[in-house]
C-alpha positions in Angstrom: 0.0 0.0 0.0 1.5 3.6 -1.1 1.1 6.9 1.2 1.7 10.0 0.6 3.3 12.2 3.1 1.3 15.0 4.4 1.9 19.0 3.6 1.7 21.5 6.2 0.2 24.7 5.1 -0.1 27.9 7.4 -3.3 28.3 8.8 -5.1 30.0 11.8 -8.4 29.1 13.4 -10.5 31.8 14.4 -14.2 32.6 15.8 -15.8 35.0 14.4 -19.4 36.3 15.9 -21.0 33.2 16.5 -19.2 31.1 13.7 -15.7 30.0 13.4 -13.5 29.5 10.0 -10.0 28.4 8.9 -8.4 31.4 7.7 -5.6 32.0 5.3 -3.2 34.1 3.6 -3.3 34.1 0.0 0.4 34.0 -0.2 0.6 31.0 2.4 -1.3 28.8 0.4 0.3 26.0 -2.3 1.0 27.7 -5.6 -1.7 25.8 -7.3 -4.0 27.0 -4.8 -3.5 30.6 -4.6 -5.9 30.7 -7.6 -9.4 29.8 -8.0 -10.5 26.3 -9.2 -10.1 22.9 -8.8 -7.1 22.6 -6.9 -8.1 25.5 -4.4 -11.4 24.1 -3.8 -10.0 20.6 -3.0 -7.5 21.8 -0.3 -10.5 23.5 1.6 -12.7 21.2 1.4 -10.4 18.2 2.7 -9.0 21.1 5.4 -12.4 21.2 6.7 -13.2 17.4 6.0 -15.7 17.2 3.5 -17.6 15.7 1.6 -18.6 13.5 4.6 -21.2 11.2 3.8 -21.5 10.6 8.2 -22.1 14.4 8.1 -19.5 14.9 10.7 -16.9 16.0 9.3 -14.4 13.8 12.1 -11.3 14.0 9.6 -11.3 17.9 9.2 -11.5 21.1 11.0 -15.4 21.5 10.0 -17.6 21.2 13.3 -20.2 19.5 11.4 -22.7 22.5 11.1 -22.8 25.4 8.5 -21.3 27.9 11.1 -18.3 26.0 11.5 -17.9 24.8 8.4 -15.9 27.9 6.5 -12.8 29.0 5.1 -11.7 32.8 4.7 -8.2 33.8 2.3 -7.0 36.9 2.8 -4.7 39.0 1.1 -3.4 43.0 0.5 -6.5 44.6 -1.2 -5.8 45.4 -4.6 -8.8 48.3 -4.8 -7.8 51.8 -3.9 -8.5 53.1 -0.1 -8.7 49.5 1.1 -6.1 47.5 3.2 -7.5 43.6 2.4 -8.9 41.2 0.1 -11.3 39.1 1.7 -12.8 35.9 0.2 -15.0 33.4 1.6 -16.0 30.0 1.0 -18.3 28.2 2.2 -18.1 24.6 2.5 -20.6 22.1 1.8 -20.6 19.1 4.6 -21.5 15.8 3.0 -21.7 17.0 -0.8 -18.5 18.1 -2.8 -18.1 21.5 -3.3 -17.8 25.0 -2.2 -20.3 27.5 -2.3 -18.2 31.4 -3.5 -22.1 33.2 -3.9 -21.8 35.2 -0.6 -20.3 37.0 2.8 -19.9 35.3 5.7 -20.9 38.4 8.2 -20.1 36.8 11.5 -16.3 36.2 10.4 -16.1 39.5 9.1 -15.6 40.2 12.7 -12.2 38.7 12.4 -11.2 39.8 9.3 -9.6 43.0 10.4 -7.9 41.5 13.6 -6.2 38.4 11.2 -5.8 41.5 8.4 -3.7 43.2 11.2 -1.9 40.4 12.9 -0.8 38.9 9.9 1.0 42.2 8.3 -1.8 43.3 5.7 -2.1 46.3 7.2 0.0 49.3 6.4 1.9 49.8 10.0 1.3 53.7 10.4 -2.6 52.7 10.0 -2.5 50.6 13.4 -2.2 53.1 16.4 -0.2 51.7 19.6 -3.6 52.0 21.4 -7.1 52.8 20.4 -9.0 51.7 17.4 -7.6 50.7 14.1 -10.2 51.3 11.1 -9.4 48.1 8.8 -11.0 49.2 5.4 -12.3 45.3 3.6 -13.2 44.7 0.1 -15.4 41.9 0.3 -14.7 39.7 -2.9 -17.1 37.6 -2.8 -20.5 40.6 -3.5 -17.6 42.9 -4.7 -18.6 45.5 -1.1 -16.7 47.9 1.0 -16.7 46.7 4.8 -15.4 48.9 7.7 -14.0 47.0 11.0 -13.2 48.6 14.2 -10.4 46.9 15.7 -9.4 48.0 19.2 -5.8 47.6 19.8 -3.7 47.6 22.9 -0.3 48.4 23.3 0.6 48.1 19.5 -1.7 44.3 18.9 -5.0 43.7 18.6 -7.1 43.4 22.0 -9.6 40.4 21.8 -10.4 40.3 25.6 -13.2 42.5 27.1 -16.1 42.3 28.4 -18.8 42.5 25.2 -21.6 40.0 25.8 -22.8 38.8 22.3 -25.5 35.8 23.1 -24.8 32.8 20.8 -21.1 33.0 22.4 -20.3 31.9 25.8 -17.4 34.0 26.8 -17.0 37.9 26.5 -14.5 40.0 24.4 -13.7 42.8 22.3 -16.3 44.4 20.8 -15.6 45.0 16.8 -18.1 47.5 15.6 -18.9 46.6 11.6 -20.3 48.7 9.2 -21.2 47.3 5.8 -21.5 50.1 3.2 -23.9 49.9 0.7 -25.3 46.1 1.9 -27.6 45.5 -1.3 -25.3 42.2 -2.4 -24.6 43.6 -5.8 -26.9 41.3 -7.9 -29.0 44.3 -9.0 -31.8 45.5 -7.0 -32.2 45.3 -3.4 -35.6 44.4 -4.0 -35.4 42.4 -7.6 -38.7 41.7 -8.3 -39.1 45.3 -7.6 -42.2 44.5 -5.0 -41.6 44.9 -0.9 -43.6 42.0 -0.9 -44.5 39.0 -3.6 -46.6 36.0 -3.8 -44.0 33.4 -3.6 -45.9 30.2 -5.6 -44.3 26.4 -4.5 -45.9 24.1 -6.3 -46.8 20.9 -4.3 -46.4 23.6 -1.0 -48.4 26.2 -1.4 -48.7 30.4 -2.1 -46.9 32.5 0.5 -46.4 36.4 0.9 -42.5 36.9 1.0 -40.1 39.7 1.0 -37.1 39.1 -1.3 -33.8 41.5 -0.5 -30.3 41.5 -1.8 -29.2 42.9 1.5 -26.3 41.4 3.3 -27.0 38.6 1.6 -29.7 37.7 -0.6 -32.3 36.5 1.8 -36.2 35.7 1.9 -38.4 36.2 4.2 -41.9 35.1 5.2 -44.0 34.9 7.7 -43.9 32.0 10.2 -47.8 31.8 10.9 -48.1 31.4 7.0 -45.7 28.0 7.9 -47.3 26.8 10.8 -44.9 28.4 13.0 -44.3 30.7 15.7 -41.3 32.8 15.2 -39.9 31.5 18.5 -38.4 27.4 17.4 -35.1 26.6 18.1 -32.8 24.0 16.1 -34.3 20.9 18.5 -38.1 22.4 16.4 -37.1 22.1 13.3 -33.6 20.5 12.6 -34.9 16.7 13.3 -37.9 17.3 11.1 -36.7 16.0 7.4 -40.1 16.9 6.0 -39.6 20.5 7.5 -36.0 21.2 6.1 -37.7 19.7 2.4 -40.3 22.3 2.5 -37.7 25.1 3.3 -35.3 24.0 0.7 -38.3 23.9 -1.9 -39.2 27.2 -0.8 -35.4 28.7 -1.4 -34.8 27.3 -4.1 -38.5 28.9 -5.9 -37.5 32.0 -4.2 -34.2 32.3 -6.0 -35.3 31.6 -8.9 -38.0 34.7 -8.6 -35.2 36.5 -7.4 -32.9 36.0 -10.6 -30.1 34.2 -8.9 -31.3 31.6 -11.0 -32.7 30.0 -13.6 -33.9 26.7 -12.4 -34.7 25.1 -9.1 -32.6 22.3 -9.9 -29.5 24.7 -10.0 -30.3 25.5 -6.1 -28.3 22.4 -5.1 -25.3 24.0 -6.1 -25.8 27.1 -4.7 -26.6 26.2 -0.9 -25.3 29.3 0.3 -27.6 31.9 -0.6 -30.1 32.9 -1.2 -31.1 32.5 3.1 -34.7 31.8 3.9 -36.0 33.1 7.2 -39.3 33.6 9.1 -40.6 36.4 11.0 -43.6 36.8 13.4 -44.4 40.0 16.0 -42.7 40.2 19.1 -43.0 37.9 21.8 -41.8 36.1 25.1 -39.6 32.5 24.5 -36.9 30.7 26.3 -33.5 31.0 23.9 -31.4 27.9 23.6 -29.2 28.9 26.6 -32.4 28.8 28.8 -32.2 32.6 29.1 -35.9 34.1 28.9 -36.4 36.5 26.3 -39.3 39.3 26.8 -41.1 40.3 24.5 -40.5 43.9 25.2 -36.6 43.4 24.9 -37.1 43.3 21.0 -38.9 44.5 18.2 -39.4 41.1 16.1 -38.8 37.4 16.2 -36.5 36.2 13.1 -35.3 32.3 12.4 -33.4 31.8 9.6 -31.9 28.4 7.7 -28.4 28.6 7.1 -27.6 25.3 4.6 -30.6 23.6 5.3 -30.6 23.8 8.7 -31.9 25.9 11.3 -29.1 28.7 12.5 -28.1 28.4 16.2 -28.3 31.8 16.5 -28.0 34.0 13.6 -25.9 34.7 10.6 -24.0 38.5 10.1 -25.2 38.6 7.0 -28.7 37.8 7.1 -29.0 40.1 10.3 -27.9 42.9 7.8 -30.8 41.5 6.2 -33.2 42.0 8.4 -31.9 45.4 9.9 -32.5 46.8 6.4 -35.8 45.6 5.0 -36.8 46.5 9.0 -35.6 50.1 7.8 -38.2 49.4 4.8 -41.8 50.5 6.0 -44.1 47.8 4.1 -41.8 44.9 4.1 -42.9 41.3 5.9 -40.0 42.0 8.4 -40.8 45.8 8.8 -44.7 44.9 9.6 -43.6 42.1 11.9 -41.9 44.8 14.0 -44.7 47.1 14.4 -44.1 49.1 10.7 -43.2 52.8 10.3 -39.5 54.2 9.9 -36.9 53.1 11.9 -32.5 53.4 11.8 -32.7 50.0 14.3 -34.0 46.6 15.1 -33.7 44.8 17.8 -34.7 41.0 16.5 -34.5 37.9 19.0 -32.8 34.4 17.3 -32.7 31.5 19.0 -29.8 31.8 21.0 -30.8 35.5 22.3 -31.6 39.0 21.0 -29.4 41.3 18.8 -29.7 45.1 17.7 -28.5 46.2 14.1 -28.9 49.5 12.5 -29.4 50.5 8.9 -30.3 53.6 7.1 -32.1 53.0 3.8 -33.9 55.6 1.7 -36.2 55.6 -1.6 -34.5 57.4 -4.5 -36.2 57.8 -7.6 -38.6 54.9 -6.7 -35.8 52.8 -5.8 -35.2 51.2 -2.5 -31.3 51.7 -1.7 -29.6 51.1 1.8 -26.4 53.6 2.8 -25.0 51.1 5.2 -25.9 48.8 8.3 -24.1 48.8 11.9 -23.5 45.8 14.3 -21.2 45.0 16.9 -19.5 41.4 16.9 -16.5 40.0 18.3 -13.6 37.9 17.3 -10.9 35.2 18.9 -8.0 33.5 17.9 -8.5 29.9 18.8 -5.4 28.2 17.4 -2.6 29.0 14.9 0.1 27.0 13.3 -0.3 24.1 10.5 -3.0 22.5 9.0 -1.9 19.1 7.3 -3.4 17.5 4.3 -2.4 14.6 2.3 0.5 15.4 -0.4 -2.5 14.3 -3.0 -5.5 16.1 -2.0 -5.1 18.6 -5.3 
């Protein structure tokens, strides 16, 4: 029997928000790799250990759901006024592929700190102490992303005492502002309609709000599903019938959205768009236990992130909600009580979160300026990762 001997490639592990991701420097990776295509997407996927057909991911860094189940390369921005490239992929689990279509919001959060740490940022931008303003061009939906990085004594400061429910410990808080969220796949409302008749055959007719906002995303309402707005992972994530319908339902919705062209195309393109449900504000018991009152927040959001229920919720689809929220006619904006509003304060399954957004109607069009949230980041581990000599 032949082996191969294993290649060590520079990697560091990182949670970001409430996800976590292998990150990477352009320059670190294998020459063949350092480019899109085959070769790139192989290394990640057997870095994160996938495909798994046990849906575990055991031989990999992958934690077996789609938050942990990323990869993020890096590298010195080559767009005016910006210090870094950032790319992500996400990583399919027990299917063979990785899905380029969007942001990964929560490790955005980290993107400035690794930008930093890992010399791809100018030095006279990073102050001994205060905050260092990391200026991101998100590949991926081709948008500017601002990160504030608080540093200490010359390095980045990941300690402190920020709360962010979804994540057990504290630390620094990283204020993110994403400028001009609509994804950059035309419209922010495509169909040109705050809200649509979404028809699934075999499923039914549902009133839905379709945004490119964040991340493309869908929303509807969850007493038009049989829901409540309140289910956590345990609800839905066990019911195979449940996770069919939603799948259905995203992949009609992105073909009404123009992503594609037919629903068959939507297994390739797990990633976005997200479908979510909202309903009106009201009492539950989040995932940690912690009771959640109904007048702590403004609406009640769940969203599937690759065809499961989200622990919590993504970056990205919170930009989402914050800016069709900011949109007075829209499912989410009606859930929340209607009128104007620069803020929402939604509650996931894991807590309650509060993200601003500023959007305005020019010239009959719907744009958004930018939406605000704070996250945090940590370094879990750095070094090597290993794969097999053959994997590309």
């Amino acid at each position: 029997m032949s082996s191969v001997p294993q290649i060590k490639v520079p990697a560091t592990y990182i949670r970001g928000g409430t996800s976590k991701g292998v990150f990477f420097r352009r320059q670190d990776l294998p020459a063949a790799c350092q480019e899109p295509g085959e070769a790139r997407d192989k290394l990640l996927m057997r870095v994160i250990g996938s495909p798994d057909p046990y849906g575990q991911q055991i031989d990999g860094m992958g934690g077996a759901t789609s938050s942990t189940s990323k990869t993020v390369i890096l590298d010195k921005s080559t767009q005016p006024d910006h210090d870094v490239d950032y790319l992500f992929g996400q990583v399919a689990i027990n299917k063979a592929f990785v899905d380029w279509s969007g942001n990964c919001g929560n490790l955005t959060a980290a993107v400035g700190a690794f930008a930093i740490s890992g010399g791809l940022v100018d030095p006279e931008r990073i102050p001994e102490n205060g905050i260092c303003t990391v200026r991101i061009w998100q590949k991926n939906i081709q948008k500017t992303i601002i990160a504030h990085v608080p540093i200490t004594n010359g390095e980045v400061q990941e300690t402190g005492d920020f709360e962010l429910d979804g994540v057990t410990f504290p630390a620094a808080e990283v204020v993110i502002e994403f400028m001009d969220p609509a994804d950059g796949e035309g419209s922010m409302f495509p169909t040109g309609n705050l809200v649509d008749d979404l028809e699934v055959p075999g499923i039914g007719t549902f009133k839905a709000t379709m945004i490119n906002a964040g991340i493309p995303t869908i929303f509807v309402n969850a007493a038009d599903i049989g829901y409540t707005g309140t289910e956590l992972q345990k609800d839905i994530n066990g019911d195979a019938d449940a996770l069919a319908r939603f799948e259905t339902m995203r992949a009609y919705g992105a073909v009404k959205m123009g992503l594609i062209q037919d629903i068959e195309e939507a297994v390739a393109r797990q990633h976005t768009p997200k479908i979510a449900f909202v309903a009106p504000a009201t009492d539950y018991e989040a995932s940690s236990g912690k009771q959640i009152s109904a007048s702590d927040i403004d609406v009640c959001v769940r969203a599937l992130s690759m065809g499961k229920l989200h622990h919590a919720m993504m970056g990205t689809a919170s930009v989402a909600i914050a800016t069709a929220a900011a949109v007075p006619g829209t499912l989410v904006n009606l859930a929340a009580g209607g009128g104007a509003r620069e803020a929402v304060t939604f509650g996931h399954p894991s807590g309650t979160l509060r993200v601003g957004a500023a959007a305005e109607e020019v010239n009959g069009e719907w744009t958004a300026k930018k939406a605000v949230m704070s996250r945090s980041a940590r370094v879990l581990m750095e070094g090597f990762v290993r794969v097999p000599g053959d994997t590309f």
